[in-house]
mmCIF entry with sequence, helices, sheets and N, C-alpha, C, O atoms, coordinates in Angstrom:
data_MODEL
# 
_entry.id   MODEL 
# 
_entity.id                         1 
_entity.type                       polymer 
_entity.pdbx_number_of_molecules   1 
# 
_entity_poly.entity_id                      1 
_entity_poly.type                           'polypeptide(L)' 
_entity_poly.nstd_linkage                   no 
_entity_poly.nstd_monomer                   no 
_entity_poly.pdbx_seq_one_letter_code       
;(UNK)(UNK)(UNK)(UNK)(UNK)(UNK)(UNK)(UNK)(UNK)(UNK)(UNK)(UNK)(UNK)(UNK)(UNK)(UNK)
(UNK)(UNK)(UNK)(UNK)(UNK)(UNK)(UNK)(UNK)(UNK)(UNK)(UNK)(UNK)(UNK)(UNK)(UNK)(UNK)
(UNK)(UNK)(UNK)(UNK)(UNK)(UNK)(UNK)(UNK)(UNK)(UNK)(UNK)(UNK)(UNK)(UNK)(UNK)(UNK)
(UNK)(UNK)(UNK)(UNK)
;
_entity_poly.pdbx_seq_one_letter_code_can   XXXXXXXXXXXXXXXXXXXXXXXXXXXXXXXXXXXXXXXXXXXXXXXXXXXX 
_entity_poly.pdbx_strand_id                 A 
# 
loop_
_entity_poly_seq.entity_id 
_entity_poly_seq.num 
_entity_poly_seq.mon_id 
_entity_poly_seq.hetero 
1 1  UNK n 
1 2  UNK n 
1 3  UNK n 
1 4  UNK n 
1 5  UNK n 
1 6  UNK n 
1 7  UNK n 
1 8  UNK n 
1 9  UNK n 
1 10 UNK n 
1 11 UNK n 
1 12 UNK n 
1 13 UNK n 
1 14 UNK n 
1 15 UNK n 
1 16 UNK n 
1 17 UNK n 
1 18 UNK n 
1 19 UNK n 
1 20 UNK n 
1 21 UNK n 
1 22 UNK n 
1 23 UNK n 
1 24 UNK n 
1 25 UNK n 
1 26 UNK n 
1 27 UNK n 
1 28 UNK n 
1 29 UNK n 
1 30 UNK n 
1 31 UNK n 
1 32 UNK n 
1 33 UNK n 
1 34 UNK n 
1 35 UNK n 
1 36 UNK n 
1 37 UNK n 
1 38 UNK n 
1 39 UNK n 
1 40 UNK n 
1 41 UNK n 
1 42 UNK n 
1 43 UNK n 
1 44 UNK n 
1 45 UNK n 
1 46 UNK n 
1 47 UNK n 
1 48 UNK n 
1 49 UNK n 
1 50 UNK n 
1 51 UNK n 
1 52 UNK n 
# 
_struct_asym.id          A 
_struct_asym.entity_id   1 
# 
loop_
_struct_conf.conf_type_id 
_struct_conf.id 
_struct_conf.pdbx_PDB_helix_id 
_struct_conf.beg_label_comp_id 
_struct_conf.beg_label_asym_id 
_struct_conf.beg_label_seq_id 
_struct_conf.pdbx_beg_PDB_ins_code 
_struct_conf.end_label_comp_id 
_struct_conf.end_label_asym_id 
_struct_conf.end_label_seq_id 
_struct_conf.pdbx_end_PDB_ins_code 
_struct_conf.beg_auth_comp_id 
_struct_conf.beg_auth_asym_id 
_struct_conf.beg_auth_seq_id 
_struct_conf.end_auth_comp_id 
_struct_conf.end_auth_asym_id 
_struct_conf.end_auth_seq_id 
_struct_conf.pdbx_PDB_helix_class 
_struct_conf.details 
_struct_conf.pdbx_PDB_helix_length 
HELX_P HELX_P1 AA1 UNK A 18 ? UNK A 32 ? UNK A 18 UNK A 32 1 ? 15 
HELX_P HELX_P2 AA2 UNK A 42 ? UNK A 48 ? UNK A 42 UNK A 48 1 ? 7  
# 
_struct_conf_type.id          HELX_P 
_struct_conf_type.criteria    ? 
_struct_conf_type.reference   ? 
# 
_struct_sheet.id               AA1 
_struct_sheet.type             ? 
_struct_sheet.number_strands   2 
_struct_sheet.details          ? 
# 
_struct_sheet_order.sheet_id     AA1 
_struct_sheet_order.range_id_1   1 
_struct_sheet_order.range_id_2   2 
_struct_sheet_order.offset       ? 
_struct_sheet_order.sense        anti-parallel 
# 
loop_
_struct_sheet_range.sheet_id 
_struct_sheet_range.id 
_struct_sheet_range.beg_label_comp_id 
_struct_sheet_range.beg_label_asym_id 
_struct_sheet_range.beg_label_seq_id 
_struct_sheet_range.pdbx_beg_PDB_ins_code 
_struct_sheet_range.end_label_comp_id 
_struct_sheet_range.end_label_asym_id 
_struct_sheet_range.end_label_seq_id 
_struct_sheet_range.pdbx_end_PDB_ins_code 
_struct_sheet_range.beg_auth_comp_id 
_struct_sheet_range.beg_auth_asym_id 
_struct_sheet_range.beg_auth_seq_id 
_struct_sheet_range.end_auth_comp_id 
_struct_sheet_range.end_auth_asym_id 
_struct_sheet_range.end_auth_seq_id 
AA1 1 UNK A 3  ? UNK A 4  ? UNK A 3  UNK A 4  
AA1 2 UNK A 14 ? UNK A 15 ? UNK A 14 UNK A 15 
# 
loop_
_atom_site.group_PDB 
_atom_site.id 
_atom_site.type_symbol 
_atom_site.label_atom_id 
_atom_site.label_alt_id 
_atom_site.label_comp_id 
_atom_site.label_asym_id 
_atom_site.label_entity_id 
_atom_site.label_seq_id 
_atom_site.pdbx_PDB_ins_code 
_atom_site.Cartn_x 
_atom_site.Cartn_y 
_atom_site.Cartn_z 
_atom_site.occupancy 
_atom_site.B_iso_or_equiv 
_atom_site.pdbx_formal_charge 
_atom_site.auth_seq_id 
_atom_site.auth_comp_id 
_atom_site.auth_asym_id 
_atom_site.auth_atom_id 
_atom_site.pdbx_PDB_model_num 
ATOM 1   N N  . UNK A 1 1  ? 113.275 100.725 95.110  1.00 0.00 ? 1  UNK A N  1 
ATOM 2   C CA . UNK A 1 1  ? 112.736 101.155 96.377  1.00 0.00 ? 1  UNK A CA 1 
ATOM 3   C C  . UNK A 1 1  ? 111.928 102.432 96.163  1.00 0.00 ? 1  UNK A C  1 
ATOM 4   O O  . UNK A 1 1  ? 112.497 103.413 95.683  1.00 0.00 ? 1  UNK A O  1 
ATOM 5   N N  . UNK A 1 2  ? 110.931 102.470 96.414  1.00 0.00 ? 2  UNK A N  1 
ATOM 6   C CA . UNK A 1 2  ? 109.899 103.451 96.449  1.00 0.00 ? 2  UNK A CA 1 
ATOM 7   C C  . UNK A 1 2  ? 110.207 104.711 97.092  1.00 0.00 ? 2  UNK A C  1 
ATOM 8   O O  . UNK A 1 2  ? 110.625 104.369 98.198  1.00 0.00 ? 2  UNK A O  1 
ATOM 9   N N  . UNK A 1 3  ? 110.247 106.325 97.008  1.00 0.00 ? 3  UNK A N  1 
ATOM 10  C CA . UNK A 1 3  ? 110.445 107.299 97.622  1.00 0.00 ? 3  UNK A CA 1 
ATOM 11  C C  . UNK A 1 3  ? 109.472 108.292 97.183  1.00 0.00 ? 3  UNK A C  1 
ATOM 12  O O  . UNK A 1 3  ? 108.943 108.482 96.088  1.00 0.00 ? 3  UNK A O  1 
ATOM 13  N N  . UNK A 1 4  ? 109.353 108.967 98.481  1.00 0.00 ? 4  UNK A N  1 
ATOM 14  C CA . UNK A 1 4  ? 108.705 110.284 98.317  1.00 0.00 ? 4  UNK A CA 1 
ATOM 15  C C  . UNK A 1 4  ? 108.959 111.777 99.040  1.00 0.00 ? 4  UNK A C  1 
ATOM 16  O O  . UNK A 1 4  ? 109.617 111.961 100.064 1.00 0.00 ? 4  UNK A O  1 
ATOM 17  N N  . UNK A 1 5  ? 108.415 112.577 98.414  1.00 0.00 ? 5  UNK A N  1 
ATOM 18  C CA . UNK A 1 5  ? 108.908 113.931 98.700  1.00 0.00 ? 5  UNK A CA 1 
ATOM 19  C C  . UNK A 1 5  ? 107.737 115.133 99.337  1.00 0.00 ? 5  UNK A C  1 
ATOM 20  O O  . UNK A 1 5  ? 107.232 116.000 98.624  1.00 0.00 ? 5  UNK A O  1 
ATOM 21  N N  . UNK A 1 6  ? 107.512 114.999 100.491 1.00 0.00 ? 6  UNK A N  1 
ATOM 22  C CA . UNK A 1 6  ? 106.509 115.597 101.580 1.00 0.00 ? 6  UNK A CA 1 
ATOM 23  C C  . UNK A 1 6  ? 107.055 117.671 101.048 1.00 0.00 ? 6  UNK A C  1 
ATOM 24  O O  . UNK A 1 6  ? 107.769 118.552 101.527 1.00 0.00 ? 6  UNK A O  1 
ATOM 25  N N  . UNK A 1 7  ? 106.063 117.477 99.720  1.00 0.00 ? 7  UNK A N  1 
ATOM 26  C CA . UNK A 1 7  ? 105.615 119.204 99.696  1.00 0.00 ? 7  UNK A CA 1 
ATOM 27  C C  . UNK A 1 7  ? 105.885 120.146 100.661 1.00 0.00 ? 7  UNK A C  1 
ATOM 28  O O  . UNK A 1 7  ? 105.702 119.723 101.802 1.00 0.00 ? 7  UNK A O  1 
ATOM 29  N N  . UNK A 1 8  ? 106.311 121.440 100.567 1.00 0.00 ? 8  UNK A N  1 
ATOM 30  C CA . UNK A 1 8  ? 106.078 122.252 101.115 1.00 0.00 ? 8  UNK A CA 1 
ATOM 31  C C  . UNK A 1 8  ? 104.852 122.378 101.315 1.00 0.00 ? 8  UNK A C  1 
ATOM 32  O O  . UNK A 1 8  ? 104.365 122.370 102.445 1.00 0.00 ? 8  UNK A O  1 
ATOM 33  N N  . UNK A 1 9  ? 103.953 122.559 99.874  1.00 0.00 ? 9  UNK A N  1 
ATOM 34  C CA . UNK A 1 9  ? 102.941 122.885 99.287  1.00 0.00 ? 9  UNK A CA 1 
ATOM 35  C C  . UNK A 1 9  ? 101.765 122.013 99.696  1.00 0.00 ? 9  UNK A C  1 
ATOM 36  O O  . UNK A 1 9  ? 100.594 122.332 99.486  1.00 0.00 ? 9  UNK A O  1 
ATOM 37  N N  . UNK A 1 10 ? 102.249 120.607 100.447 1.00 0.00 ? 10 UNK A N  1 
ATOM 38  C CA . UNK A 1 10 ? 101.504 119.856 101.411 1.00 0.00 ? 10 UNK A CA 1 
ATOM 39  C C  . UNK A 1 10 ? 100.851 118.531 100.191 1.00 0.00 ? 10 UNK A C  1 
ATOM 40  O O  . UNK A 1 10 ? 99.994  117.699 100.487 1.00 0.00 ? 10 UNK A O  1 
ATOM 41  N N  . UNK A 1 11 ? 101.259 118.606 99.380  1.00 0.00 ? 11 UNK A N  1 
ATOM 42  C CA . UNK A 1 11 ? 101.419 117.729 98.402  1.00 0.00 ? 11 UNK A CA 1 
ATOM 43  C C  . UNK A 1 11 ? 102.339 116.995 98.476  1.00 0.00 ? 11 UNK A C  1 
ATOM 44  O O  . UNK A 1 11 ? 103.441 117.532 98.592  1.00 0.00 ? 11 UNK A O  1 
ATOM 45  N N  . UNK A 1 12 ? 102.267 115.380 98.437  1.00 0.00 ? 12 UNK A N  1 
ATOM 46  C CA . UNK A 1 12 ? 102.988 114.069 98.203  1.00 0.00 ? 12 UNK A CA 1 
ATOM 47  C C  . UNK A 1 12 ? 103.439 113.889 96.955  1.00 0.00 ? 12 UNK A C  1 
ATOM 48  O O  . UNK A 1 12 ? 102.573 113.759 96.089  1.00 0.00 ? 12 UNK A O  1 
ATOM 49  N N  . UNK A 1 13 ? 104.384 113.853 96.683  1.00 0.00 ? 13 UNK A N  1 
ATOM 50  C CA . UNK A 1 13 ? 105.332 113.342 95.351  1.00 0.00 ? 13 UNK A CA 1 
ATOM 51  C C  . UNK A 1 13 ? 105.631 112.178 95.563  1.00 0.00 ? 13 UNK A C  1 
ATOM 52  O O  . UNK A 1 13 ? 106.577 111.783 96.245  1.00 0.00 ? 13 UNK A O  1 
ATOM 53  N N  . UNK A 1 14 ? 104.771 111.482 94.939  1.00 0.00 ? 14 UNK A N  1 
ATOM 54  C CA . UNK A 1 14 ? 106.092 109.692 95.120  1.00 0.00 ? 14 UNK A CA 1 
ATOM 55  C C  . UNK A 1 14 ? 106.282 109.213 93.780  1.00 0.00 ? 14 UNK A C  1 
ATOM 56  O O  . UNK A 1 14 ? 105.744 109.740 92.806  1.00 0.00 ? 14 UNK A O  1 
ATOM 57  N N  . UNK A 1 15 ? 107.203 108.005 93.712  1.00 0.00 ? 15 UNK A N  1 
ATOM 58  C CA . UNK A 1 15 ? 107.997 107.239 92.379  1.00 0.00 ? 15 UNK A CA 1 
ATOM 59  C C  . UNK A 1 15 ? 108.630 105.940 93.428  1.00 0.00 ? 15 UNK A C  1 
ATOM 60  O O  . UNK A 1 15 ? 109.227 105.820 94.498  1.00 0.00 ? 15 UNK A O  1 
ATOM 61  N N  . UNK A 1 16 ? 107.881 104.839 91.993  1.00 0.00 ? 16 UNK A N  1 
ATOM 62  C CA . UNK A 1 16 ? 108.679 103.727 92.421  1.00 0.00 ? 16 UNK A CA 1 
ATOM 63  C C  . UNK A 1 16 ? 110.515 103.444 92.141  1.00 0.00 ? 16 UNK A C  1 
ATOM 64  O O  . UNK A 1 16 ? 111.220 102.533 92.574  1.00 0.00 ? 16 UNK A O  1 
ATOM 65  N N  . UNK A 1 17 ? 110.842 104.507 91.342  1.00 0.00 ? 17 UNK A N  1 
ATOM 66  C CA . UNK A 1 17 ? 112.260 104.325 91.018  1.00 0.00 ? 17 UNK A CA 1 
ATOM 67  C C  . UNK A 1 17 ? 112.555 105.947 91.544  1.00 0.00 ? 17 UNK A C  1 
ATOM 68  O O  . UNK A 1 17 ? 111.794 106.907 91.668  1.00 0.00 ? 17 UNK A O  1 
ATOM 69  N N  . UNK A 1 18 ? 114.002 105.782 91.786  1.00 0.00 ? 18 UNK A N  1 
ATOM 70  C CA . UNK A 1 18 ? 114.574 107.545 91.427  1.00 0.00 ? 18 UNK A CA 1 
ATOM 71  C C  . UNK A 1 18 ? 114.348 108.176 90.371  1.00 0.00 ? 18 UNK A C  1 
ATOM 72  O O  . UNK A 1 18 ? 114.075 109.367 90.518  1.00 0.00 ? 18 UNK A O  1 
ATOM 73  N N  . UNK A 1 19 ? 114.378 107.648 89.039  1.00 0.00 ? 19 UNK A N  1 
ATOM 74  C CA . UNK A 1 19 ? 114.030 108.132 87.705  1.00 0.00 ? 19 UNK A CA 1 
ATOM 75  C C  . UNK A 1 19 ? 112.332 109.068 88.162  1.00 0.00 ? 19 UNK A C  1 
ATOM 76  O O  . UNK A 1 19 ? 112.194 110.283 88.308  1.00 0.00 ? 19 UNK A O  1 
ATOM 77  N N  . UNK A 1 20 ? 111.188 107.904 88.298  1.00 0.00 ? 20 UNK A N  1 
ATOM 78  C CA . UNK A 1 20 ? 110.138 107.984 88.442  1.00 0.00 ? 20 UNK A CA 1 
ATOM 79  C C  . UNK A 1 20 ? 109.598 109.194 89.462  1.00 0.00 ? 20 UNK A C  1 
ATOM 80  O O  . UNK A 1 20 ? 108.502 109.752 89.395  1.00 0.00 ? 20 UNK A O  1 
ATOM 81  N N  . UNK A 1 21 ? 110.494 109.404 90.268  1.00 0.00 ? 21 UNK A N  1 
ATOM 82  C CA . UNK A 1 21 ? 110.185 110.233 92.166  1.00 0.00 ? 21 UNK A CA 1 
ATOM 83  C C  . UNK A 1 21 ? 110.646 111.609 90.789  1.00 0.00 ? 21 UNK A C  1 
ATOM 84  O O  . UNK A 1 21 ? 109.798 112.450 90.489  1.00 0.00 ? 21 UNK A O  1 
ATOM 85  N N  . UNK A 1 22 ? 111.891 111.606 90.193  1.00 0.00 ? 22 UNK A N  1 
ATOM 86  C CA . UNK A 1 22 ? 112.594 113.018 89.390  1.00 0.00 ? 22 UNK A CA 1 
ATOM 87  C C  . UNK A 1 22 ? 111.506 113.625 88.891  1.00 0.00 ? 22 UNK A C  1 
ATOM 88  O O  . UNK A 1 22 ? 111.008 114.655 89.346  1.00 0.00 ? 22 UNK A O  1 
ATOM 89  N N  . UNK A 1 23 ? 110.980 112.781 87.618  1.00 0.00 ? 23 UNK A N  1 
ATOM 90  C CA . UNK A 1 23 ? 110.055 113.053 86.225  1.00 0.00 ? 23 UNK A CA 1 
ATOM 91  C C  . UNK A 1 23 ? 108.799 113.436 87.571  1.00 0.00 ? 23 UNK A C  1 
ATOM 92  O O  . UNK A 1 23 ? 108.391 114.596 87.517  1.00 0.00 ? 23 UNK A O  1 
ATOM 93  N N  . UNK A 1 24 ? 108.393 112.845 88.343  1.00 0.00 ? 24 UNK A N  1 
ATOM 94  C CA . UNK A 1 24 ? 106.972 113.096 89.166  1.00 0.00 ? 24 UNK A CA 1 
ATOM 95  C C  . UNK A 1 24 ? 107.551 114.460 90.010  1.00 0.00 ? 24 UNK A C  1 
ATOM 96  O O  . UNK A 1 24 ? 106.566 115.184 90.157  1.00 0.00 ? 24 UNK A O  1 
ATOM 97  N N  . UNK A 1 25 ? 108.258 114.844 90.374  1.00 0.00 ? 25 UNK A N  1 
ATOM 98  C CA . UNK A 1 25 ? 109.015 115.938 91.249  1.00 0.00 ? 25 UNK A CA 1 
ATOM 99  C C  . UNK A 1 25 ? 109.100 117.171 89.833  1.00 0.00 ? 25 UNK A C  1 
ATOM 100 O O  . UNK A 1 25 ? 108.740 118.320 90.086  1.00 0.00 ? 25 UNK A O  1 
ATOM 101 N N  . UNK A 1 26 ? 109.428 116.940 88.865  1.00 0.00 ? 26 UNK A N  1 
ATOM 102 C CA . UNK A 1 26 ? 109.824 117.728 88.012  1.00 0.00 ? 26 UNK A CA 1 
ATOM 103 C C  . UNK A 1 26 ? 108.243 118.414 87.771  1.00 0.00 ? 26 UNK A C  1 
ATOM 104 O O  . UNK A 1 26 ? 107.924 119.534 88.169  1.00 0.00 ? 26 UNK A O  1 
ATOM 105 N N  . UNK A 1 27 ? 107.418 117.540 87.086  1.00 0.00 ? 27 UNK A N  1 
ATOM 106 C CA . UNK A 1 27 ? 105.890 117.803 86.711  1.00 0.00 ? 27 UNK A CA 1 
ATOM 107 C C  . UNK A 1 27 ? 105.156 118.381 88.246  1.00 0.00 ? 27 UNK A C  1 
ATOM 108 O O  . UNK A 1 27 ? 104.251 119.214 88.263  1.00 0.00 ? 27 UNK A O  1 
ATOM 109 N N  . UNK A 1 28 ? 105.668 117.841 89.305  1.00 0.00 ? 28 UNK A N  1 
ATOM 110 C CA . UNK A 1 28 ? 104.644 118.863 90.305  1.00 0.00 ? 28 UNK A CA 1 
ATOM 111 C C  . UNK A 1 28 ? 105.334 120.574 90.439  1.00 0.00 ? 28 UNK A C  1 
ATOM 112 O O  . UNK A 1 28 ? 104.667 121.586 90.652  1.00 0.00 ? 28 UNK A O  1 
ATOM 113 N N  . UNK A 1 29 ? 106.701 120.506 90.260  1.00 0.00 ? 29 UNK A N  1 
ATOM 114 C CA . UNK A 1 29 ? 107.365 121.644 90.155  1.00 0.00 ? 29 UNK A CA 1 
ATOM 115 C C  . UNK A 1 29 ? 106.713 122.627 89.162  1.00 0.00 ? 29 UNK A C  1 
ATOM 116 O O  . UNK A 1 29 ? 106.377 123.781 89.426  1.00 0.00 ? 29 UNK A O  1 
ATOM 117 N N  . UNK A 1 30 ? 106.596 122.043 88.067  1.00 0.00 ? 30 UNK A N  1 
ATOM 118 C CA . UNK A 1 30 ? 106.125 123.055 86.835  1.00 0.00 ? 30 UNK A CA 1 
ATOM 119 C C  . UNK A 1 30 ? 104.002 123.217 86.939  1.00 0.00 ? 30 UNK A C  1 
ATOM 120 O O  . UNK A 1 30 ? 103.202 124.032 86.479  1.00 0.00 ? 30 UNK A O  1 
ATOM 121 N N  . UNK A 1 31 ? 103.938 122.615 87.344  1.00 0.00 ? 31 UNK A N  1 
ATOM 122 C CA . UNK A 1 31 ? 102.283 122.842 87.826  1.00 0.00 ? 31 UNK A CA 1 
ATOM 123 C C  . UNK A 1 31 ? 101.965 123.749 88.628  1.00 0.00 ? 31 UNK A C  1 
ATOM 124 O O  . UNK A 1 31 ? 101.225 124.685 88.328  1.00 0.00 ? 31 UNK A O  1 
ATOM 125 N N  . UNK A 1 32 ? 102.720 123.501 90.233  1.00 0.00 ? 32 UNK A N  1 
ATOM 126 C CA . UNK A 1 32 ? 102.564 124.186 91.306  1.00 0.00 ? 32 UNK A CA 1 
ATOM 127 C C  . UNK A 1 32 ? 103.623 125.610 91.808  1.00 0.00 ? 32 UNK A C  1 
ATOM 128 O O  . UNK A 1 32 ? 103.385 126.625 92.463  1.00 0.00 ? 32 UNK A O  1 
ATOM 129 N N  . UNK A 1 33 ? 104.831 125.087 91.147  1.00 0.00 ? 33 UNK A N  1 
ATOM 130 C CA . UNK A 1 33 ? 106.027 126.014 91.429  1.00 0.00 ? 33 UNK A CA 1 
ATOM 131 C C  . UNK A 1 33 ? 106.789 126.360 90.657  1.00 0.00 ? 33 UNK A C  1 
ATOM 132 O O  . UNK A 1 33 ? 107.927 125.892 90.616  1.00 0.00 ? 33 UNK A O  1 
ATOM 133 N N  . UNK A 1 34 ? 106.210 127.562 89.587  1.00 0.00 ? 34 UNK A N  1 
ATOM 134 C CA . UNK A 1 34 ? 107.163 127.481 88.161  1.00 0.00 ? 34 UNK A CA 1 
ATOM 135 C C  . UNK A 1 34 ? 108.408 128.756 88.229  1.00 0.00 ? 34 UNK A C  1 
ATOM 136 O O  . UNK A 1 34 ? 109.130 129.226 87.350  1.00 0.00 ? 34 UNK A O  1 
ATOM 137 N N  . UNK A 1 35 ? 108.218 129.161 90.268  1.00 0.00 ? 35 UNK A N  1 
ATOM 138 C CA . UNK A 1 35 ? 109.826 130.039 89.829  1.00 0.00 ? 35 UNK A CA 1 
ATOM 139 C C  . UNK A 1 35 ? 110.546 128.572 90.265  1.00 0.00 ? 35 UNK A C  1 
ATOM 140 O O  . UNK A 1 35 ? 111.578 129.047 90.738  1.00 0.00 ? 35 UNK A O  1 
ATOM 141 N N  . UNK A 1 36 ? 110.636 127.717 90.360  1.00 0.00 ? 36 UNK A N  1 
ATOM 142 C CA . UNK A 1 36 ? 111.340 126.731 90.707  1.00 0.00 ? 36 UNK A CA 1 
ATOM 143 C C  . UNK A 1 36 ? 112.042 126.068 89.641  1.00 0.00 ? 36 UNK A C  1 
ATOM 144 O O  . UNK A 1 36 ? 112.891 125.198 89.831  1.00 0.00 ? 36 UNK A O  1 
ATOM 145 N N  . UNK A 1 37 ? 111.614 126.561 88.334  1.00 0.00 ? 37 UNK A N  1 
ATOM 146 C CA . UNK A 1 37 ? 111.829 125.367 87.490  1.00 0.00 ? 37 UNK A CA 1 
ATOM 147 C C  . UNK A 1 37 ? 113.272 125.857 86.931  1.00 0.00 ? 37 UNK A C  1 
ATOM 148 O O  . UNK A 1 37 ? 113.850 126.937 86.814  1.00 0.00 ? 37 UNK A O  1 
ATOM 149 N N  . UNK A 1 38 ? 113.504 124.715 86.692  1.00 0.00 ? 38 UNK A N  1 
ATOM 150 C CA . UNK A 1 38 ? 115.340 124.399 85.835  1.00 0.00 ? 38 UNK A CA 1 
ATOM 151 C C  . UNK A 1 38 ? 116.398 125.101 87.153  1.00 0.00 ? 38 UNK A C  1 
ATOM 152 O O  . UNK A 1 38 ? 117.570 125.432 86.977  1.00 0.00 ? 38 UNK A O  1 
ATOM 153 N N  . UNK A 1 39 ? 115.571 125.222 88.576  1.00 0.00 ? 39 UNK A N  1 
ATOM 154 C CA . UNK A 1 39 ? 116.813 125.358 89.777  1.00 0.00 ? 39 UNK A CA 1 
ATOM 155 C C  . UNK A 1 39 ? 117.324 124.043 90.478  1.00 0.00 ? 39 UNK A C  1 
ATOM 156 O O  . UNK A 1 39 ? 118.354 123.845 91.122  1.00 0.00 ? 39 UNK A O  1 
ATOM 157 N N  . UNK A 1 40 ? 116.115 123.076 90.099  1.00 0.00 ? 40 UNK A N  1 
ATOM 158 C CA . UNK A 1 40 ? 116.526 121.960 91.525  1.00 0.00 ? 40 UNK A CA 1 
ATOM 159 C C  . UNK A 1 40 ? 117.201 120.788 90.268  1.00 0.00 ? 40 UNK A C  1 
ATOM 160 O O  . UNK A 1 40 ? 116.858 120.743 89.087  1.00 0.00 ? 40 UNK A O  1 
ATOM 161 N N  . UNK A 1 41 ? 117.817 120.268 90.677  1.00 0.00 ? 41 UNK A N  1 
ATOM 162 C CA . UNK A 1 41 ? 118.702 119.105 90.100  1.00 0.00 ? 41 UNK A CA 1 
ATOM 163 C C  . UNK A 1 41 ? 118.288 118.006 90.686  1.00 0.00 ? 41 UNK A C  1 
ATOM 164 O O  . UNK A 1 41 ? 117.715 118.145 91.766  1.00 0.00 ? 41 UNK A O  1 
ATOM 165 N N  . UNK A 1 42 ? 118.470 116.607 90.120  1.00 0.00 ? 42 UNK A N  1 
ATOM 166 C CA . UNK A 1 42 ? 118.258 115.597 90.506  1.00 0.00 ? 42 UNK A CA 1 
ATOM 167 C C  . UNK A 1 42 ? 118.917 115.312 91.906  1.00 0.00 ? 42 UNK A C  1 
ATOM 168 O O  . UNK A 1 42 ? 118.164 114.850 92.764  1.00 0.00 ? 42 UNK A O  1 
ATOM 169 N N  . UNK A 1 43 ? 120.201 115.527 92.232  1.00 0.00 ? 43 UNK A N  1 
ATOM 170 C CA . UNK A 1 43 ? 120.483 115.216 93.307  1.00 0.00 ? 43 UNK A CA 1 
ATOM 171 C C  . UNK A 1 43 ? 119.479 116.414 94.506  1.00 0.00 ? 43 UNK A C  1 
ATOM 172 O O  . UNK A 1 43 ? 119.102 115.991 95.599  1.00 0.00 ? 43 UNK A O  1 
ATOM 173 N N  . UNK A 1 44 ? 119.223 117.669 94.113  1.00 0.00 ? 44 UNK A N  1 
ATOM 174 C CA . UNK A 1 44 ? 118.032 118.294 94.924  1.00 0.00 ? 44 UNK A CA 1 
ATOM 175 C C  . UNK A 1 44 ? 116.994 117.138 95.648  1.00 0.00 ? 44 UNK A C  1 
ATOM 176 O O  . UNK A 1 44 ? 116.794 116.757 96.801  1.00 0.00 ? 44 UNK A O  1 
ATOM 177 N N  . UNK A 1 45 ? 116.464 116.815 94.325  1.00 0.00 ? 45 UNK A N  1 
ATOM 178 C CA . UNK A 1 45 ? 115.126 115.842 94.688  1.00 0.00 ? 45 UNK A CA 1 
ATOM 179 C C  . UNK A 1 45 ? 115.099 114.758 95.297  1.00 0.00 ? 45 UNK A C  1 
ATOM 180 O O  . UNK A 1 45 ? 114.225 114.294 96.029  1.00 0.00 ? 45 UNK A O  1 
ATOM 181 N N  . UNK A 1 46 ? 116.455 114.192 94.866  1.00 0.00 ? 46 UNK A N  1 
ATOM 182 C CA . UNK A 1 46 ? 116.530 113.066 95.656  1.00 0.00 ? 46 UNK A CA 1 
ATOM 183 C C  . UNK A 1 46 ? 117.146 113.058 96.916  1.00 0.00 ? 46 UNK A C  1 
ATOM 184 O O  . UNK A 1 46 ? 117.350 112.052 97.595  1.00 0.00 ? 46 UNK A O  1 
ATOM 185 N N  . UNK A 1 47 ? 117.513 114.518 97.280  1.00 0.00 ? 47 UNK A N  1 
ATOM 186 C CA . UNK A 1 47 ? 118.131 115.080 98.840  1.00 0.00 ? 47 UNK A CA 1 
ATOM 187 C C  . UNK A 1 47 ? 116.848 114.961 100.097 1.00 0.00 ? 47 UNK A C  1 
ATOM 188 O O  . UNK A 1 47 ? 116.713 114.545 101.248 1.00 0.00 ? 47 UNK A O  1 
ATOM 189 N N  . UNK A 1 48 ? 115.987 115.677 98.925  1.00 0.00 ? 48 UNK A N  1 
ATOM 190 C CA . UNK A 1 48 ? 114.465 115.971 99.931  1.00 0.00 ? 48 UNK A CA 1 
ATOM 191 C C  . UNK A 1 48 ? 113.955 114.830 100.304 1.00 0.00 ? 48 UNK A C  1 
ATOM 192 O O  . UNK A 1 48 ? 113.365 114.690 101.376 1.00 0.00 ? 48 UNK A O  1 
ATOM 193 N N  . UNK A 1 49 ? 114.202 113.546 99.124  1.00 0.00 ? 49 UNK A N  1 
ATOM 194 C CA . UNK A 1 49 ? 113.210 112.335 99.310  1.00 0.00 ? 49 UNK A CA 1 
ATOM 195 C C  . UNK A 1 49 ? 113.794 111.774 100.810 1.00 0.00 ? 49 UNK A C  1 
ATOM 196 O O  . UNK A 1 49 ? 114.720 112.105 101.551 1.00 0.00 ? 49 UNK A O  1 
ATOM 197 N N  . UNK A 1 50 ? 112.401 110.420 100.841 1.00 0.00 ? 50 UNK A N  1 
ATOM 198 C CA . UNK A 1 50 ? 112.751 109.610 101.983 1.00 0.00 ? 50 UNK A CA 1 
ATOM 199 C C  . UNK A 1 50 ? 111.842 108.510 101.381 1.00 0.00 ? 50 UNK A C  1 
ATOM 200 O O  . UNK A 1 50 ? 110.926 108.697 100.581 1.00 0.00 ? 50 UNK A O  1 
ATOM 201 N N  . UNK A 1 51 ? 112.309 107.161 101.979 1.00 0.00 ? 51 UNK A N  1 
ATOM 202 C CA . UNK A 1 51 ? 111.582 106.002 101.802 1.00 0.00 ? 51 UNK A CA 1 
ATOM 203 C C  . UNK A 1 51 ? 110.337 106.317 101.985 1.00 0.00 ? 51 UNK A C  1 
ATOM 204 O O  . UNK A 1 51 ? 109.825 107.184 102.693 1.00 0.00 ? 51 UNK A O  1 
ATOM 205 N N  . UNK A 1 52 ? 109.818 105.410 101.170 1.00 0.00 ? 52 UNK A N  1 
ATOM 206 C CA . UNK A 1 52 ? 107.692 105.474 101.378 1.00 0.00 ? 52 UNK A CA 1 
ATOM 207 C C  . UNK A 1 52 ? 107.801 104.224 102.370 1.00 0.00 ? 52 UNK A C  1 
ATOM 208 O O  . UNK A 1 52 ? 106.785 103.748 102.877 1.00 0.00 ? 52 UNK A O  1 
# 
């Protein structure tokens, strides 16, 4: 099931798997938001998500 994660930053994160939404959530983190990095955990990301 497809999910995505509506940015603060006003940027769309999506992944067709949970794996996929993490690794794509992880890489916009370290691009756009690098005091963020190594704080949010998988269950973080997949808290924020919602169905696409």
């Amino acid at each position: 099931m497809a999910r995505l994660i509506n940015c603060e930053c006003g940027e769309v994160v999506r992944g067709d798997t949970d794996d996929e939404l993490v690794a794509a959530a992880q890489a916009h983190v370290e691009a756009h938001h690098p005091e963020l990095v190594g704080k949010l955990t998988r269950e973080d990301v997949l808290g924020m998500s919602e169905e696409a």
